[in-house]
N, C-alpha and C positions, 0 to 999 in steps of 0.2 A: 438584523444586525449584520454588520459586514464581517466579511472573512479579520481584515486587520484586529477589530476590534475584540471580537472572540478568542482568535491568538493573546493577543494583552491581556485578556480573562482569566488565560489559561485553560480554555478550551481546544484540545486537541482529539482527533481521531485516531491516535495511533496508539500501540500498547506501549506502556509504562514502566510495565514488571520489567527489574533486573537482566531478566533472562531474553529479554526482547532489546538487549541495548544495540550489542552486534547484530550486521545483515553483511552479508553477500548477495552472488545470485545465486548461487547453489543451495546456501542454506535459504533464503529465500522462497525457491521454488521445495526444497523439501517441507519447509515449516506449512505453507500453504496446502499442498497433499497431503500432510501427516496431523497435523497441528490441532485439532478441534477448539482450540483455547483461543484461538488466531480469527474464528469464525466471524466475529463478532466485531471484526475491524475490517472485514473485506466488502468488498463492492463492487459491482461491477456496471462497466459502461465504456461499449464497444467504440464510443465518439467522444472517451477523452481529450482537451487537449493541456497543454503543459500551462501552467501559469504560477501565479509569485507563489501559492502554497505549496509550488511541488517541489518535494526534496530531492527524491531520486526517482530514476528512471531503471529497470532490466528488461533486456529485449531478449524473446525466447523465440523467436522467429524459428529455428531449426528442430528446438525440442519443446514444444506449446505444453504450459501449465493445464493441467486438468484437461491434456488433447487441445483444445484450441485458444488459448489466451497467448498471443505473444508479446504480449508487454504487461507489468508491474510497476505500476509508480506510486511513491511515496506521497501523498497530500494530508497537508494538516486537518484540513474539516474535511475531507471524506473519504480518509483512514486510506487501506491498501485497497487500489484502483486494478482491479482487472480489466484489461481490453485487449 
């Protein structure tokens, strides 16, 4: 099934709860180090690239998430993207 199609289903990979409505990049990269509830929507893949599911982009180029990720992107079907 395509990416479009799934979206209209209402199938998403990102969290839902209230408390996941706001992001930054600060709380971002904290929820992601801190978060265990978050675990469960992360993914990781060093050769992402951007396309129509992605929502947002954070680049941590100076202070790398978990040591070495420096980018976070938002994508519908494959939740938060480490790379």
């Amino acid at each position: 099934m395509s990416a479009y199609k799934q979206c209209n289903l209402g199938i998403i990979s990102l969290p839902t709860d209230i408390k996941y409505r706001n992001w930054s990049k600060d709380l971002t990269k904290w929820r992601i180090e801190n978060d265990a509830q978050l675990a469960q929507y992360i993914t990781y893949d060093n050769k992402y690239r951007l396309n129509k599911n992605t929502l947002a982009v954070y680049e941590f180029k100076q202070h790398p998430i978990l040591g070495k990720y420096k980018a976070v992107a938002f994508d519908l079907n494959r939740g938060i993207v480490l790379s």
